[in-house]
N, C-alpha and C positions, 0 to 999 in steps of 0.2 A: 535613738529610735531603734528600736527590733522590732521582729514579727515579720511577718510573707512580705509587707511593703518594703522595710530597709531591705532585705535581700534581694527584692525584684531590682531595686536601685543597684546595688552591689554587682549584680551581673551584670545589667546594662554598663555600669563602669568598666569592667574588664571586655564587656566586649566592644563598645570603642576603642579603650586602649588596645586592643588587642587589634580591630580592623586599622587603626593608624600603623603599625608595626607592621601587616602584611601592607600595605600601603610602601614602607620602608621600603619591605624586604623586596617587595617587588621590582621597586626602582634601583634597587643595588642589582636585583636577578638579570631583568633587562640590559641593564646600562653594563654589568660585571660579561655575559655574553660576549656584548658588542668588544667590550675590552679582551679578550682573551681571544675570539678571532680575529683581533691586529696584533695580536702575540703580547699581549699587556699579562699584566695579571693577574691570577685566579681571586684571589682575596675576594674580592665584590662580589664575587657570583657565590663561592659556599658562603660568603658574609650574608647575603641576600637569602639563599636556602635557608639560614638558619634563624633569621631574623623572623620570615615569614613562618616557619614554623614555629616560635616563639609567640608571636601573634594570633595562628590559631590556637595551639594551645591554651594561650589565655583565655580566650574567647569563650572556647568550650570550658573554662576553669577546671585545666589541668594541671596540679601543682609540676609536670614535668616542664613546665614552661619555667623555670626560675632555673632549672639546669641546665637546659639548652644555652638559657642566654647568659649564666655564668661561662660553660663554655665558650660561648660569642666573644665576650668580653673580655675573658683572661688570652684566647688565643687571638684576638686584635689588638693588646697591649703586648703581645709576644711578639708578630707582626710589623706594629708601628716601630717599635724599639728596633728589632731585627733593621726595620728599612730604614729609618729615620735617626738610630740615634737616640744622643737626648737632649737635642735640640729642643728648644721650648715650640716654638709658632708649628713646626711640622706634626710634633706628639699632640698638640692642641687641637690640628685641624683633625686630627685620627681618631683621638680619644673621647672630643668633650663631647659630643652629641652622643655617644655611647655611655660616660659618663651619666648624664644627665637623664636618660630611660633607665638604666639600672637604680638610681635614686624613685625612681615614679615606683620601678618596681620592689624596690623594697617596702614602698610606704601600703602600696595594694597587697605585699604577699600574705596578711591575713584573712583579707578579704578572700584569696583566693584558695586558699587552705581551707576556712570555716567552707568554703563552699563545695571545697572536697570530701566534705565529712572528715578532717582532722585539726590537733588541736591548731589556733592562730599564731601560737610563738610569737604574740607581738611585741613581746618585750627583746628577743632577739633582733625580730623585724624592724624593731625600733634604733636598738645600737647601730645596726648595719646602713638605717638612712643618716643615723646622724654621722657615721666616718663617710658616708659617701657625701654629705651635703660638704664638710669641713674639708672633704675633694674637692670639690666642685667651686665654693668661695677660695681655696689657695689657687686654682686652676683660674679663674678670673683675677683673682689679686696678680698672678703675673701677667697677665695680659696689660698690666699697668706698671712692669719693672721692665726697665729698659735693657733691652738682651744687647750687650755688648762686646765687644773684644777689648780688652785693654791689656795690653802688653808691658811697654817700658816709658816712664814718664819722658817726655819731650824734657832739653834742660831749654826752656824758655822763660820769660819773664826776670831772668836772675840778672839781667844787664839793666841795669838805671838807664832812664834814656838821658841822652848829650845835653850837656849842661846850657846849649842853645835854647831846647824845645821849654824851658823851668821861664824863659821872657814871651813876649810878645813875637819874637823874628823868628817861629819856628817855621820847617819849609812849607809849603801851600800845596793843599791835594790839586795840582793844576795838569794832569794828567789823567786822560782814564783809569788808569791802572795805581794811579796814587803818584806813580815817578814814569819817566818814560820807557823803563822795562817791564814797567808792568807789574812789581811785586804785592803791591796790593800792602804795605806795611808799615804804618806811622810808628815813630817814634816818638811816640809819646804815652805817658803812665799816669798823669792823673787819674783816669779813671782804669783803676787795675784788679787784680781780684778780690782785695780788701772791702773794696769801694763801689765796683759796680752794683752791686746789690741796691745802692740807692739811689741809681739814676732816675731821674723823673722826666716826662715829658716840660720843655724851655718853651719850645712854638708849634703852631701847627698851619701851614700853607696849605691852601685848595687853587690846585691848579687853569681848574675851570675847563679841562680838557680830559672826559673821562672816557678811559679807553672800551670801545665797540668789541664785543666779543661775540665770537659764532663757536659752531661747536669743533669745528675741522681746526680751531684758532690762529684761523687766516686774518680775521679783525685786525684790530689796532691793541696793543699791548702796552704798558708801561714797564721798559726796562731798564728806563735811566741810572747813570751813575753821574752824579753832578761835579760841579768843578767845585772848589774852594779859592778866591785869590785873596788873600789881605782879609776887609772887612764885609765881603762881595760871595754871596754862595750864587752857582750860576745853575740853572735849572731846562730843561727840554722837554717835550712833552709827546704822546705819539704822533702828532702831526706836525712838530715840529717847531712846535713856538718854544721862545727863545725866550727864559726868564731873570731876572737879577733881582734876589734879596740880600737885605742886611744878615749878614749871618749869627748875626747875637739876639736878633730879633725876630727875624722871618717877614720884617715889612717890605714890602713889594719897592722895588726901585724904580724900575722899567719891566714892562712886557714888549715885546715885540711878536706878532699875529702871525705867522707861516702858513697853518692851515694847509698844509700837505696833504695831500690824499692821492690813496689810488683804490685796484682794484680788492689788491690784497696787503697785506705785510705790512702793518705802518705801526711802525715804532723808531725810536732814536734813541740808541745804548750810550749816546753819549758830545760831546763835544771837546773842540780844542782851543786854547790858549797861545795867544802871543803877544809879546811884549816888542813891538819893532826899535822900540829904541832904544837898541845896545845890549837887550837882558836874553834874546833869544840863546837859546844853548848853540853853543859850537857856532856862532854865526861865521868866525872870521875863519876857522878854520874849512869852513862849508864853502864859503865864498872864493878863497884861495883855490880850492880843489874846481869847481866849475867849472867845464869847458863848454857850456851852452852859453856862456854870456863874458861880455870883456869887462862889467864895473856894478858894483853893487847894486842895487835897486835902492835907489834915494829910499830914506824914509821921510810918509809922508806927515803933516803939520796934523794932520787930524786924523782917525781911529789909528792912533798909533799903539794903544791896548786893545784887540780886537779877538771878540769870541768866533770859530767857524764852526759848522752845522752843515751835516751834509742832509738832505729829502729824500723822501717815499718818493718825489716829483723827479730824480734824478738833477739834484741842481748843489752847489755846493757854495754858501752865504757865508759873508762877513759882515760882521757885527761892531757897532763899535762899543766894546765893553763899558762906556762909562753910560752911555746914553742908551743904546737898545737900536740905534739908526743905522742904517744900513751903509758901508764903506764904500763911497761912491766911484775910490778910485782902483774897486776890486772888480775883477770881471767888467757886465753892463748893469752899473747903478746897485753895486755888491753882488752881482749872481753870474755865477758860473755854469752853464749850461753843461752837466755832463752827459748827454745823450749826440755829443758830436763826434760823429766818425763812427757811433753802432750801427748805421744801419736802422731800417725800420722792425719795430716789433709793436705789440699790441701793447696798451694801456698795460702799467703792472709788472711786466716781465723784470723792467733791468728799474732796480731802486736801490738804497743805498742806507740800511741799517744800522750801521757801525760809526766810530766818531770816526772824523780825519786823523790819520796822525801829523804831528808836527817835526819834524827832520831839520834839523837848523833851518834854513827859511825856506823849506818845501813844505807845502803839505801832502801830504800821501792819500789818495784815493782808492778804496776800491771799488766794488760793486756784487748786488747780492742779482741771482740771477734763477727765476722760479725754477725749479728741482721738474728733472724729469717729464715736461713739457713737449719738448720737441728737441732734432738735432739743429733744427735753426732758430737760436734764440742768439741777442744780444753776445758781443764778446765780455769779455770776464778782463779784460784787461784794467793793469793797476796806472795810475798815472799819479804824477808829480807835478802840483804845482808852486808859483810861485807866491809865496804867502804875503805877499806886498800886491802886484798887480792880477792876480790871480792869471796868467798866462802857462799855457804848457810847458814846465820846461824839461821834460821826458814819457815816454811811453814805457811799460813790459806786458808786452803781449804775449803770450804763451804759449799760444798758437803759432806766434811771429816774431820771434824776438828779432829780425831785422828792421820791422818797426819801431823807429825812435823815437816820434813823434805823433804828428797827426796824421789818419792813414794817406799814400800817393791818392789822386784825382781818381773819382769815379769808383772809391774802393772803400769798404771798410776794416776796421778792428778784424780781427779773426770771429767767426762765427762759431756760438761754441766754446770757447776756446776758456781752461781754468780759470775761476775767479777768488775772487778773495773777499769774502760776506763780512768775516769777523776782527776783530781789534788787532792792528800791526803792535807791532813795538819800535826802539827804538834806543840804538849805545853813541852815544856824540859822541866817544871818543875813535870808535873806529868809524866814527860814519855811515854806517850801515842800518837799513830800516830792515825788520825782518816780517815777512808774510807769511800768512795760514793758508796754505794755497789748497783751492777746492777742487774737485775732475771737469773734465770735460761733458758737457752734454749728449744726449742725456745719462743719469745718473748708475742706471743700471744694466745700458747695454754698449758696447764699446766697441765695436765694428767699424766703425768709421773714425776714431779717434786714428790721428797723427801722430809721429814717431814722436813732433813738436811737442803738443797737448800732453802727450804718454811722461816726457821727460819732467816736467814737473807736476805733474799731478798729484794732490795727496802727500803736496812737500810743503817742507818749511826753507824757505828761499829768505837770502843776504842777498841785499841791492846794496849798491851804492848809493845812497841818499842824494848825491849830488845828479848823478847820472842817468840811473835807471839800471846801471852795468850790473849783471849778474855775478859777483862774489864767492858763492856755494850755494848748493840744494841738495837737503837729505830727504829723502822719499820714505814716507810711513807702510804705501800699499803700492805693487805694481799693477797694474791695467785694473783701477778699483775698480767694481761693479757693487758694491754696498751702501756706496754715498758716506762711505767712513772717511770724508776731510778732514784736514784739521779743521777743528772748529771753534778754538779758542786763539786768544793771545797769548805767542810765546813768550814765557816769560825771563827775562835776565835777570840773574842772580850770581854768585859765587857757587862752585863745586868743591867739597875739599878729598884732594885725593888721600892716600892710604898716609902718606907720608907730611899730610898736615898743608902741604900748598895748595893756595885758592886758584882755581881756573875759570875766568870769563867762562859762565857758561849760557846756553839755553835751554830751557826747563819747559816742558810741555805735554798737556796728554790727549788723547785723542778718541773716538769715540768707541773703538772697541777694547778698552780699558786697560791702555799701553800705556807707559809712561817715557820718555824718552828724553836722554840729556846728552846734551852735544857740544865741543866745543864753539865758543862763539866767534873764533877768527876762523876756522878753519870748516865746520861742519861735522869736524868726526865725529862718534859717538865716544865718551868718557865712560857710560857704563856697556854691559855686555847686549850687542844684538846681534841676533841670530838669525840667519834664513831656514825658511821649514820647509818642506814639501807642504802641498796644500793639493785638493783633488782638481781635478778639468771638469769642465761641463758639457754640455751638448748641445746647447741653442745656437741655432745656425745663424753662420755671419758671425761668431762672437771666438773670440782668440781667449788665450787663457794663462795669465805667469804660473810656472810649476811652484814656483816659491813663495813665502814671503817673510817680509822683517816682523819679527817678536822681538822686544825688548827682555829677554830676562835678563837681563842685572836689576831690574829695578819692578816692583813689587805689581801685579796687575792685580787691578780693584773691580769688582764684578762683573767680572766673564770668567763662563765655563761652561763646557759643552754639558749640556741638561739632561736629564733621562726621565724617567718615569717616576722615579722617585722624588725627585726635585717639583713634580705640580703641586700645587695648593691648592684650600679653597677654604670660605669663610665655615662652609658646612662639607661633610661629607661627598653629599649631592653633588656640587659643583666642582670638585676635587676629583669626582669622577671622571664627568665631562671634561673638563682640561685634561684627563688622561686620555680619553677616547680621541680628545683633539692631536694631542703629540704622536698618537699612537697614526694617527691618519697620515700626518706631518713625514717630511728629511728632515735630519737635523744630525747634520755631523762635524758643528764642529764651528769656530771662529768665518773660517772661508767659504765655506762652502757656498758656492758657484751658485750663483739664480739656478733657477728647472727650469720647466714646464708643469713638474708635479706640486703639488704644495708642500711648501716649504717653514719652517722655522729660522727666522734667524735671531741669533740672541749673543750680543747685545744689537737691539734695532739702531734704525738710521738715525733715532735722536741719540745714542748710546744709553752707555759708557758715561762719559763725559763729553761738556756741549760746552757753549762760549763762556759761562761762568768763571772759568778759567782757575788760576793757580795764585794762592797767595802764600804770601815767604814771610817765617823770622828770621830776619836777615841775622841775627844775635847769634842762632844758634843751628841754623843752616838747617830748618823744619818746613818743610812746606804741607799745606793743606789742599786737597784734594778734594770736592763733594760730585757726587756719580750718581745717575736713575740710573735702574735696572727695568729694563721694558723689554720687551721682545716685539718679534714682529711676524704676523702671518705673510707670506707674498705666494704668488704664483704667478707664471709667466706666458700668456697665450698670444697666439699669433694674432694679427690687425688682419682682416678678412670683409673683405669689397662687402659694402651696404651694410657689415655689423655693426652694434653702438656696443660699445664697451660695456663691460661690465661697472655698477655705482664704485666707487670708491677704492677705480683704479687711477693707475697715472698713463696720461696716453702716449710719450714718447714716440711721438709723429713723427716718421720718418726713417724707423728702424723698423725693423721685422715683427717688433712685440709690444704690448702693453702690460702690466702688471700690476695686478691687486694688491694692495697692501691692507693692513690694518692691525692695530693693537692686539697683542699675544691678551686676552682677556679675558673672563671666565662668565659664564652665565650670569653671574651677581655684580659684573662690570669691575673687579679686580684683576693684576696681575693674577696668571696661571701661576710662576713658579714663587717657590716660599718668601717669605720676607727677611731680610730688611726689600725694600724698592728704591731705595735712596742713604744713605749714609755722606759722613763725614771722615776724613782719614788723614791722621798725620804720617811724614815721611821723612826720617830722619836722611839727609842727603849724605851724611858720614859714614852710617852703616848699609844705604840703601834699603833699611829693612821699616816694617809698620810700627811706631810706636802706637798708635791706638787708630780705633773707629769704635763709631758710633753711629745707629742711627740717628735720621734728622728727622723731624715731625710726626703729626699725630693724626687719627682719621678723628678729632675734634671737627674739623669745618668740610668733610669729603667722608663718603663710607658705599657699603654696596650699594649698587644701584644707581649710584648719585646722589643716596640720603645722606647729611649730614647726623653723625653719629653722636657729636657733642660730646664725646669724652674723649682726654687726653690720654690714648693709649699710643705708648710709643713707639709703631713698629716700624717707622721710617719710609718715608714717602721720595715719589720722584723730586728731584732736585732741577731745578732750572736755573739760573744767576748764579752769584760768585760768593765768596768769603773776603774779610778784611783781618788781617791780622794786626796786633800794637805789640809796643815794647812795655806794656802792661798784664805779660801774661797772656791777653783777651784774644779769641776768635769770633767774630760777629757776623751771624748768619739771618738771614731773611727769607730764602726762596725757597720754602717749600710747600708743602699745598694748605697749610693750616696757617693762620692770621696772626704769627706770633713775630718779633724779632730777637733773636737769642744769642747772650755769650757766652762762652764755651772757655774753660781755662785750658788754654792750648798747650798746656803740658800733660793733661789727663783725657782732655774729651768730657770731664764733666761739665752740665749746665749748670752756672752760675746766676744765669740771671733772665728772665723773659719780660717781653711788655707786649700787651694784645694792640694788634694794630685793626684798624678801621675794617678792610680787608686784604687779602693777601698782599704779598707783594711778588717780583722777579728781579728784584734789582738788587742791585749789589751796596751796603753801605760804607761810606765815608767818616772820617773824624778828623776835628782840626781843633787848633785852638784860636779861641777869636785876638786877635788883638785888642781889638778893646778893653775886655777884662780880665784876659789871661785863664778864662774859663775854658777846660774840652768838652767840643760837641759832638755827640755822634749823629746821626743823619739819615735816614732813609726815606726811599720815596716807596707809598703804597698804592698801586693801581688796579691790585685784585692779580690772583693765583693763576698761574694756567690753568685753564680748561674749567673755572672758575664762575659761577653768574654773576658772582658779588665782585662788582667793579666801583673806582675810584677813582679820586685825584688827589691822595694826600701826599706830601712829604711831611714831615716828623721829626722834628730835632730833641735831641736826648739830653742832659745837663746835670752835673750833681746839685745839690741843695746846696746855699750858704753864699757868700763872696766869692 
């Protein structure tokens, strides 16, 4: 069409495009201001000048408007490179929305020219959209290649496993961690890089118990890691029911009903196994060692196989593994009451997340104790029971390590005092259980902490299994104020020094993205740690260590102090805003001290790394590592007579302050700083150095907003749960925000293999082989993602095709 009407069209087109472009430029003008007097940078303000000049121009159909924004646009890829590199996700968030107007505008520069009275040049005009579109689709096509590091291949997989695990007697995942250090690593290769490609789903179990999710994800969660014994896979659920299926088939044995609840926090990472008659590890030499008792503890005629489960109820249950009944000669009628000797506190406070560990015939207790609440909360004390009569047979209080036992008359636990939320470990040969020990309450201000509390705090402590005795404790932070615990289980494995000898060691990392390995008789460190200066703060009542421990010998995985260049955002727009945000912000650095002003800190209190913990090829001395990258806003104001706090702080009753927290997050509900948010990471324990990372998942089931995006772009999501490594090569991952479970050839970090699961999971996966038919299963249980609507009850057994 021609004539007065197509042209009347033709300008009303430029001059929308044109008012959406002052619309831009406006919001870059505004917003680039605000940025530049917090001392940010100019970019967004001439970006915005020139935008909106581009926009009237067009409007009025000034062909000077296609120079203007060639300038915009060549001097914002001069810019973004200058600031950014050439990293992909940072040049994407800079470029493509400016991309993608220079395409609109090429395709309009005839119309804009005929309307200037000269010629259209559309066949120019035309070249220039089609190199900009063929941007634009390479520019998307990467948003779908996985930006990775990969370094030096892991030498994994090249050990055959032991000519045991080829029968039916291979060992049984009968420990949370797979073994009782924790390594997380079967020896076993049937299904290995060849082969995984064709694993199919064998069974599928529905728990019947699906986990309640809120949005603060105080609910009930599924983060099981199930046991394997023999022909028997054993199962828990967030309330605490206790299940037994056939593990070649998935048919239900026994249920037993717990029904655990509180106010918050109800999940169960796991349970423990014991065999009382004669099979327990180290029994004789546990028993010898004993000075709480003069003669074994009979074993009894019945649950002499017994599964224990500790509650959200604060109670800790024996089971008896054949049947699902409860051991009647444990505790009163199988239950052990562990809220004796805390003290009163409210429904909720003191519960118990983690499995028991098993210590020759102890079980290990700890307790999870709500974060920053108040200075009078439940003790954090670990106890020791006896895995036959369930009676105390030691205390470690932390607050009091003069307490042995149960507290003197009229008195309790220490208040307060360090706990231990996450998975112990455990070496039968020297006897010693070791703990992830948490701070003292509350979490973020420490005025009233004891020299007690101070001394272990933010350590990993060697007990004696037998006793309770304190053996060693290495401290990760002094006088924390960040709620940087350990928060995993440490793990045992070998270290091999320069000169090829292996040393007992413990292997662990923590939440501000340290890694740290220690000897395991003694505590030192085998690789290089160092104290730093760190700054003081000013909130009164609050003390302040000048230093703290860094691990550099050994490789830290996302942390680093942030700047302005480091925000992101899915568009420009919000890229801003997280600048304006930082720019409001402190932010100097790993340590830096709570305020009063607001604050940054990064990596936040869920890290770094959280309980998911560490798994090992024991073959080739490689451990795997998975870490979210989150940050965190806080601020810290004083409690003041008749005020209510502000929403979505934490009250810390009892100290001088309360504090705001909340997710470092951008207007479009994304992390602020660039991606990956989560990865996976090999660590060669030989050279100390990174063989590879990668990120983990995809905003397929999660995207801005909270909209699911449905496409498998992989730019690596927060990580919550654990990895399993095999002596098939395989890394086997589950927890990250997207609904997949994935193997990974643990010598490169490449994906091998996925299967969609029902919805997320957080749990960590298992594989055994059945006795029965000699077949390997892998395992996971799905209960839905953090912070996830889509909830479940599945577990999921994997199996290759054929005999």
């Amino acid at each position: 069409m021609t004539g007065p009407k197509a042209a009347g069209r033709s300008h009303w087109l430029l001059i929308v495009i044109g008012a959406l472009l002052v619309l831009a430029g406006l919001a870059f003008l505004v917003g680039g201001v605000s940025l530049v007097l917090k001392g940010g940078s100019w970019y967004y303000l001439i970006a915005g000048v020139l935008l909106a000049a581009v926009g009237v121009a067009l409007g009025r159909a000034r062909p000077i408007a296609l120079s203007l924004y060639a300038l915009l646009f060549v001097g914002s890829a001069v810019w973004a490179v200058w600031e950014a590199g050439w990293q992909f996700w940072p040049l994407f968030a800079r470029l493509f929305f400016f991309l993608g107007i220079a395409f609109v505008l090429a395709l309009v520069a005839p119309l804009l020219r005929r309307k200037a009275g000269l010629l259209p040049q559309t066949g120019r005009s035309m070249a220039a959209s089609g190199v900009l579109l063929v941007a634009i689709v390479a520019s998307l096509s990467g948003m779908f290649v996985q930006q990775s590091v990969l370094n030096v291949a892991a030498e994994t997989g090249r050990v055959p496993a032991p000519a045991e695990a080829a029968g039916a007697g291979v060992a049984n995942w009968d420990n949370w961690g797979g073994n009782p250090g924790g390594e997380r690593f079967a020896r076993l290769d049937q299904i290995n890089r060849d082969t995984v490609k064709d694993l199919k789903v064998a069974w599928t179990y529905r728990t019947g118990d699906v986990a309640e999710n809120t949005a603060a994800g105080l609910g009930s969660e599924d983060q099981q890691t199930p046991l394997q014994i023999g022909e028997t896979v054993y199962l828990c659920t967030p309330h605490n029911n206790v299940i037994a299926l056939e593990s070649d088939s998935g048919k239900e044995i026994w249920k037993t009903e717990i029904n655990a609840r509180n106010r918050t926090w109800m999940r169960c990472r796991g349970l423990a196994y014991a065999d009382l008659g004669g099979k327990m590890p180290n029994r004789a030499q546990v028993d010898a060692a004993s000075q709480l008792r003069a003669q074994v503890t009979p074993v009894p005629a019945a649950c002499a196989r017994r599964i224990y489960v500790n509650t959200v109820k604060a109670e800790l249950i024996a089971l008896d593994a054949d049947t699902g009944k409860f051991c009647e000669g444990f505790g009163a009628a199988g239950r052990v009451d562990l809220r004796v000797g805390m003290g009163i506190s409210p429904e909720g406070v003191y519960k118990v997340t983690s499995a028991p560990t098993l210590a020759g015939d102890v079980l290990v207790v700890g307790g999870f104790v709500t974060d920053n609440l108040s200075t009078d909360v439940p003790s954090g004390v670990v106890r020791g029971f006896d895995a036959v009569t369930g009676q105390l047979r030691w205390a470690f209080d932390a607050g009091n390590p003069a307490i042995k036992g149960l507290p003197p008359e009229g008195q309790t636990y220490t208040r307060g005092s360090p706990n231990v939320w996450s998975a112990m470990s455990y070496d039968p040969k020297l006897n010693l259980v070791f703990l992830p020990m948490g701070n003292a309450a509350p979490d973020l201000w420490g005025g009233l902490r004891t020299p007690e509390m101070e001394k272990y705090s933010s350590s990993v402590v060697a007990l004696d299994a037998s006793t309770g005795a304190v053996r060693w404790s290495f401290q990760t932070v002094h006088h924390d104020l960040w709620d940087f615990d350990i928060p995993m289980q440490p793990t045992l494995t070998d270290f091999p020094g320069a000169d090829g000898k292996l040393t007992p060691a413990v292997v662990f990392g923590v939440k501000q993205g340290q890694i740290f390995v220690l000897d395991r008789v003694t505590g030192k460190p085998l690789t290089k740690v160092e104290e730093v200066p760190v700054p003081a703060g000013s909130l009164k009542g609050e003390r302040y260590s000048p230093t703290q421990p860094l691990s550099t010998g050994m490789p830290s995985i996302g942390v680093k102090t942030l700047t302005e260049a480091d925000m992101w955002g899915v568009t420009p727009f919000d890229q801003l805003l997280c600048r304006i945000d930082f720019r409001e912000m402190s932010h100097h650095g790993l340590f830096e001290p709570p305020t009063a002003h607001k604050q940054l800190v990064f990596p936040g209190s869920l890290g770094g790394m959280n309980w998911g913990g560490i798994s090992v090829d024991a073959t080739s001395q490689t451990i795997f590592v998975n870490d979210m990258r989150l940050g965190l806003r806080a601020q810290a104001f004083e409690h003041k007579a008749g005020e209510t706090i502000r929403p979505g702080s934490v009250p810390m009753t009892g100290s001088p302050y309360y504090v705001y927290k909340d997710r470092f997050l951008s207007a479009l509900g994304v992390p602020c700083q660039a991606p990956p948010f989560g990865t996976m990471t090999a660590i060669d324990l030989k050279t100390q150095k990174v063989n590879w990372q990668v990120p983990v998942g995809t905003v397929k089931d999660t995207g801005p907003l909270g909209l699911k995006l449905g496409l498998p772009i992989p730019i690596g999501m927060p990580t919550i749960g654990g990895s399993m490594a095999t002596q098939g090569g395989l890394l086997f991952f589950s927890a990250s925000l997207d609904y997949y479970i994935r193997a990974f050839d643990s010598g490169t970090g490449q994906e091998l293999w996925k299967s969609r699961l029902p919805v997320g999971s957080q749990a960590t996966p298992i594989t055994y082989k059945s006795p029965k038919n000699g077949k390997q299963y892998l395992l996971v249980s799905a209960g839905g993602a953090r912070q996830s609507t889509d909830r479940g009850d599945y577990v999921i057994a994997y199996t290759l095709p054929g005999n």
